[in-house]
N, CA, C and O of each residue as an XYZ file, in Angstrom:
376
protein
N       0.838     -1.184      0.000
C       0.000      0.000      0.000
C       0.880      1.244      0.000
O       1.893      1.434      0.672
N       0.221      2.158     -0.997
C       0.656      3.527     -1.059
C       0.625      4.433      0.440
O      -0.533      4.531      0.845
N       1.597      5.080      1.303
C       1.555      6.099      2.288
C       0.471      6.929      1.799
O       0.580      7.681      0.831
N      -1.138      6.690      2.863
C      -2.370      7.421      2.546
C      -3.306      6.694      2.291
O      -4.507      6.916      2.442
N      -2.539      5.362      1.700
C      -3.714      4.607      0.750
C      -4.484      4.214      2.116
O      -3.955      4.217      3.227
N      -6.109      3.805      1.779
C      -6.960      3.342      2.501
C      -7.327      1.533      1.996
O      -7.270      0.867      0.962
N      -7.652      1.357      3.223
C      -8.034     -0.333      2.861
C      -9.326     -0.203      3.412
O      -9.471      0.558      4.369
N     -10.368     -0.877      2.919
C     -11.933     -1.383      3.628
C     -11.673     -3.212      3.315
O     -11.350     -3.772      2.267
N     -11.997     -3.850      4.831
C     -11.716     -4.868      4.598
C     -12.757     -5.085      5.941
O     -13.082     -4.335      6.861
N     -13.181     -6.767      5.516
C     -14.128     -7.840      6.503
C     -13.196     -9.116      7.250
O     -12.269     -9.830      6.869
N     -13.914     -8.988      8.407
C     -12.968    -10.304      8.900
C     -14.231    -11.169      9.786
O     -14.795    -10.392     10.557
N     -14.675    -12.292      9.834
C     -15.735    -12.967     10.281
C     -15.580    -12.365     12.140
O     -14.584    -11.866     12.663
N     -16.752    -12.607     12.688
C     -16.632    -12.737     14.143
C     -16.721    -13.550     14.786
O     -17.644    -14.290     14.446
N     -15.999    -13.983     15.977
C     -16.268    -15.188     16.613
C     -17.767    -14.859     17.682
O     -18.111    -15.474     18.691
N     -18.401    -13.735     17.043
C     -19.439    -13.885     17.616
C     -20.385    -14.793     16.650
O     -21.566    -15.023     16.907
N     -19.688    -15.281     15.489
C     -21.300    -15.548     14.354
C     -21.303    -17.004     14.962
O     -20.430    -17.594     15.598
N     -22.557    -17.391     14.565
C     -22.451    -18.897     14.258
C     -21.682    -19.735     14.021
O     -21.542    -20.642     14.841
N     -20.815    -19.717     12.651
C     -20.266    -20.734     12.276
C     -19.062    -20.901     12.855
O     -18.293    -21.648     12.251
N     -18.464    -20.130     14.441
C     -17.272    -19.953     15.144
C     -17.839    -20.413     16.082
O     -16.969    -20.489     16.950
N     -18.986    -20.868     16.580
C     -19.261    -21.265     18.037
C     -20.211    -22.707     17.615
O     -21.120    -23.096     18.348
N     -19.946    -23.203     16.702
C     -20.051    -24.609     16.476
C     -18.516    -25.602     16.788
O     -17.440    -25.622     16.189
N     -19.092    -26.466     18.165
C     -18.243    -26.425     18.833
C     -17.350    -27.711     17.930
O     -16.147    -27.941     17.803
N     -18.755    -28.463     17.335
C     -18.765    -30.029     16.781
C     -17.680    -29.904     15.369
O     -17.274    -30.793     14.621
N     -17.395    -28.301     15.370
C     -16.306    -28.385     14.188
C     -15.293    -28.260     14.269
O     -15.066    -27.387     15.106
N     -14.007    -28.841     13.656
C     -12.966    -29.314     14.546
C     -12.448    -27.300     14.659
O     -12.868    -26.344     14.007
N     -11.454    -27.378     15.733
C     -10.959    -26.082     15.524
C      -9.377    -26.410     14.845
O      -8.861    -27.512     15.034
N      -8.772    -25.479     14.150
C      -7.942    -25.939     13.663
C      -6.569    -24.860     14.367
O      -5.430    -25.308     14.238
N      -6.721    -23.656     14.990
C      -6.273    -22.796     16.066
C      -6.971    -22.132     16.694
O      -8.184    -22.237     16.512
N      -6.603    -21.467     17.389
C      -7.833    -20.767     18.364
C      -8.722    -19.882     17.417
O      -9.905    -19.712     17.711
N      -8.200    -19.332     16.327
C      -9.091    -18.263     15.918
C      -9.782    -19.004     14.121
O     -10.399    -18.353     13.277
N      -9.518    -19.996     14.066
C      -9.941    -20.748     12.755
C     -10.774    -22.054     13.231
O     -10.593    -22.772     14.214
N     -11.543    -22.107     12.422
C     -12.425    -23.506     12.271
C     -12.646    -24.221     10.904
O     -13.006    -23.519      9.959
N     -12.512    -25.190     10.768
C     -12.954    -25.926      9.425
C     -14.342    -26.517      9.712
O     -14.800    -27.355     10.489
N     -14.930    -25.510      8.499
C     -16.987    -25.344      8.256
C     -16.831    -26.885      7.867
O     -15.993    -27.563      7.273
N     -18.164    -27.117      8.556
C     -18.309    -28.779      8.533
C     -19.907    -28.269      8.073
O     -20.548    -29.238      8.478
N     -20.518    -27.702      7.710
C     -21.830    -27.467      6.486
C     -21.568    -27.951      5.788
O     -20.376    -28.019      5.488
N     -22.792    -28.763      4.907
C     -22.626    -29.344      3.587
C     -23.307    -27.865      2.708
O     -24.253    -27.119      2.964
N     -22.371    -27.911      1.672
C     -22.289    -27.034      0.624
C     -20.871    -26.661      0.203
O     -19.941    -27.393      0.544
N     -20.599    -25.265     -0.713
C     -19.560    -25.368     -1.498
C     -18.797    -24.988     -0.592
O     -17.710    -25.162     -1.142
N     -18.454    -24.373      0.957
C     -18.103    -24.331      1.165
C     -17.552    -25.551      2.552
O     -16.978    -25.156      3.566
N     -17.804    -26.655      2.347
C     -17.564    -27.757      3.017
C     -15.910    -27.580      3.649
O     -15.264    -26.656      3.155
N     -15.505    -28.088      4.282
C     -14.345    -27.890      5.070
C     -13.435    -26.899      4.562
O     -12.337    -26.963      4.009
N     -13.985    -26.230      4.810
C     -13.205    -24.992      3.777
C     -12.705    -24.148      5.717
O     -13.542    -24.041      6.613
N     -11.286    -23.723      5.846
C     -11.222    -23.551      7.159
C     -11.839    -21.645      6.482
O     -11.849    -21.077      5.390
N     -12.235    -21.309      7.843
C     -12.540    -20.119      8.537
C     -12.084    -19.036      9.233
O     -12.634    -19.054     10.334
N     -11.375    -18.135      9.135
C     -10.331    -17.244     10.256
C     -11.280    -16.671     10.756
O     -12.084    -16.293      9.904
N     -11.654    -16.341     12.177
C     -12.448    -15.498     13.082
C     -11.547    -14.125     14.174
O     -10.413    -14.101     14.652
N     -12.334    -13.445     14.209
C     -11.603    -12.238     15.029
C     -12.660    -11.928     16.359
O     -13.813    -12.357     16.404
N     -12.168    -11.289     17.173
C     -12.557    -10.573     17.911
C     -12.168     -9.157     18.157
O     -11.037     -8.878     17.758
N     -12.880     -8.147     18.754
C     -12.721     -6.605     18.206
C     -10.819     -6.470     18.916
O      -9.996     -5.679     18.454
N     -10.559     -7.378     19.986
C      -9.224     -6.794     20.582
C      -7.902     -7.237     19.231
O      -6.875     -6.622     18.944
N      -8.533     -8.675     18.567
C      -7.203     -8.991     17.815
C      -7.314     -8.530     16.456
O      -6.288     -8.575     15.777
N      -8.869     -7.893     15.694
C      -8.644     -7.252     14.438
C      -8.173     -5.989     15.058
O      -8.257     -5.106     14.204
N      -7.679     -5.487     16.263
C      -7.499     -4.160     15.979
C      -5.400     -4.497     16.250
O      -4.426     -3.777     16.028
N      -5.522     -5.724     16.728
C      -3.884     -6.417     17.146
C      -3.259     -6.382     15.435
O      -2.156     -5.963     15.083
N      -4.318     -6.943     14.582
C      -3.583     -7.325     13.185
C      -3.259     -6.436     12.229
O      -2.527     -6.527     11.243
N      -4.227     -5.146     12.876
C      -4.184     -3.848     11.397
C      -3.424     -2.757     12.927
O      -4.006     -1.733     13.284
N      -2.405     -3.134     13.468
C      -1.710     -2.226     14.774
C      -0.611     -1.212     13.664
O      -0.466     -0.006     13.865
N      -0.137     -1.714     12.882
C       0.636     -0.995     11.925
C       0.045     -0.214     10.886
O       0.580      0.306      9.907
N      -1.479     -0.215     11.362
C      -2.184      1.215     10.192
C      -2.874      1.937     11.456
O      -2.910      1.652     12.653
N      -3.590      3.357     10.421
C      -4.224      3.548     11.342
C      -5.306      3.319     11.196
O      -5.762      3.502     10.067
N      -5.878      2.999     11.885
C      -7.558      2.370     12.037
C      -8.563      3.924     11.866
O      -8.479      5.038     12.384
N      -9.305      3.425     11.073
C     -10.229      4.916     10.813
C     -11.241      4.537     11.394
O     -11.720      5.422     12.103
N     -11.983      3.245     11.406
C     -12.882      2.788     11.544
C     -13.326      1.319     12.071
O     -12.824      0.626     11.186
N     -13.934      0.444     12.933
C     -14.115     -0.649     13.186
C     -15.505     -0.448     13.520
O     -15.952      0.492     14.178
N     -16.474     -1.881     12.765
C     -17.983     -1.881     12.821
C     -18.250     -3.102     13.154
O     -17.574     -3.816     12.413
N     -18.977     -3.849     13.991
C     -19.499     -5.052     13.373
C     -20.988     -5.155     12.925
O     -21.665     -4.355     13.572
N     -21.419     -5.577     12.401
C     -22.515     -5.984     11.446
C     -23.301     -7.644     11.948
O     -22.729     -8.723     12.105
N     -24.334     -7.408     12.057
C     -25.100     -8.617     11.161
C     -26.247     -8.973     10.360
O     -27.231     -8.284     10.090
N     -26.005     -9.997     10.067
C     -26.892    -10.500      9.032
C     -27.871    -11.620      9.039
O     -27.180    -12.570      9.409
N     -28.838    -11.974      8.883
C     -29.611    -12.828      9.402
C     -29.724    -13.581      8.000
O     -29.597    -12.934      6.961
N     -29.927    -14.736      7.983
C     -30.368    -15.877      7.048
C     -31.472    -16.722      7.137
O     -31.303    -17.885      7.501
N     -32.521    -16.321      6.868
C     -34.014    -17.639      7.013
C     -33.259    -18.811      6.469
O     -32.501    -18.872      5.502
N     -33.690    -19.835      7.416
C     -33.145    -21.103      7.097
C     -34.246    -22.213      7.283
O     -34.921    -22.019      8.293
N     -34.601    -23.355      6.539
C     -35.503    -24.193      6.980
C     -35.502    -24.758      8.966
O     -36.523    -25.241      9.454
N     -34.594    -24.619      9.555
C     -34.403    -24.473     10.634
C     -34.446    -23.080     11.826
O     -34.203    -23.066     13.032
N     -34.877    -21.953     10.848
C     -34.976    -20.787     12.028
C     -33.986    -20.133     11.091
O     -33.512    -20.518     10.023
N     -33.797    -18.932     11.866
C     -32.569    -18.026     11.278
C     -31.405    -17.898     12.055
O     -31.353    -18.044     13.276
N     -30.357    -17.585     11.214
C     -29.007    -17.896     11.976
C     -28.856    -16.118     11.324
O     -29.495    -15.358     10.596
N     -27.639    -16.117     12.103
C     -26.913    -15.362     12.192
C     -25.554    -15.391     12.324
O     -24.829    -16.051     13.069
N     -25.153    -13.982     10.882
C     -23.886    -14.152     10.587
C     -22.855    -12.820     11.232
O     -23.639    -11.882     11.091
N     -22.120    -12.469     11.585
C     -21.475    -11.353     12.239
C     -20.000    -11.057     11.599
O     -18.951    -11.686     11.460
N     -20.459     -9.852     11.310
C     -18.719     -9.609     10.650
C     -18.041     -8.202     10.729
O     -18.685     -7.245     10.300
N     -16.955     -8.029     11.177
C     -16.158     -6.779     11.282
C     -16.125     -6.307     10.264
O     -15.315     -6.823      9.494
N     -16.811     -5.321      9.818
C     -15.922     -4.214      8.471
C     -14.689     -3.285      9.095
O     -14.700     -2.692     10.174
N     -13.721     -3.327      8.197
C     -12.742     -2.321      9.017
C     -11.963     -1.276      7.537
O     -11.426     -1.461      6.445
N     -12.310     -0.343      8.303
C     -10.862      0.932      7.519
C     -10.007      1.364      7.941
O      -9.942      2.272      8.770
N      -8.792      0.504      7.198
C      -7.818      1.071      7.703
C      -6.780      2.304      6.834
O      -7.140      2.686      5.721
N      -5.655      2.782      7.393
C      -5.239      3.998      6.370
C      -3.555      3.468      6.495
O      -3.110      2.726      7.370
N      -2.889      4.007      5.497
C      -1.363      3.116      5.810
C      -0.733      4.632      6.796
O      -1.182      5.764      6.974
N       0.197      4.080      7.142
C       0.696      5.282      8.240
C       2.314      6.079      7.139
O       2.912      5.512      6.225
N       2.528      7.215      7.599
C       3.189      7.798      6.736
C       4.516      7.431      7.099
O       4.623      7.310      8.319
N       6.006      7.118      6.200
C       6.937      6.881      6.923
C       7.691      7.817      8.024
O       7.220      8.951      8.109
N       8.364      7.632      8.547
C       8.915      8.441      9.230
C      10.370      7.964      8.933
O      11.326      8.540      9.453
């Protein structure tokens, strides 16, 4: 990134659903491999919480941190999905 440039970027929450399914294996503390059938079948998962997306973008400056959710009707009820949007800005050299 360009000195100035801005990033808008998503990172899942370990508040959503598919991070507090316990029955899926964890593969580190902050990843899970989705055990849903569909295209995304064991496909692993990175999850955050607001202290470590703000640990991973520590070398920008943070303009912004949101979390969001999203609900999904499902033949079973609705789930819910949760996700950090974040802006970050690159820091100028010194």
């Amino acid at each position: 990134m360009k000195h100035g440039s801005e990033c808008y970027l998503t990172l899942g929450s370990k508040d959503t659903w598919g991070f507090r399914q316990e029955n899926w294996p964890l593969i580190d503390e902050n990843t899970r491999l989705r055990m849903e059938e569909g295209p995304e079948y064991k496909t692993p998962h990175f999850y955050a919480d607001y202290n470590l997306a703000k640990q991973l973008f520590s070398n920008f400056k943070i303009i912004n941190i949101h979390q969001e959710i999203d609900y999904y009707e499902k033949q079973n009820g609705i789930t819910e999905s949760y996700h950090y949007h974040i802006l970050i800005q690159k820091h100028e050299r010194t």
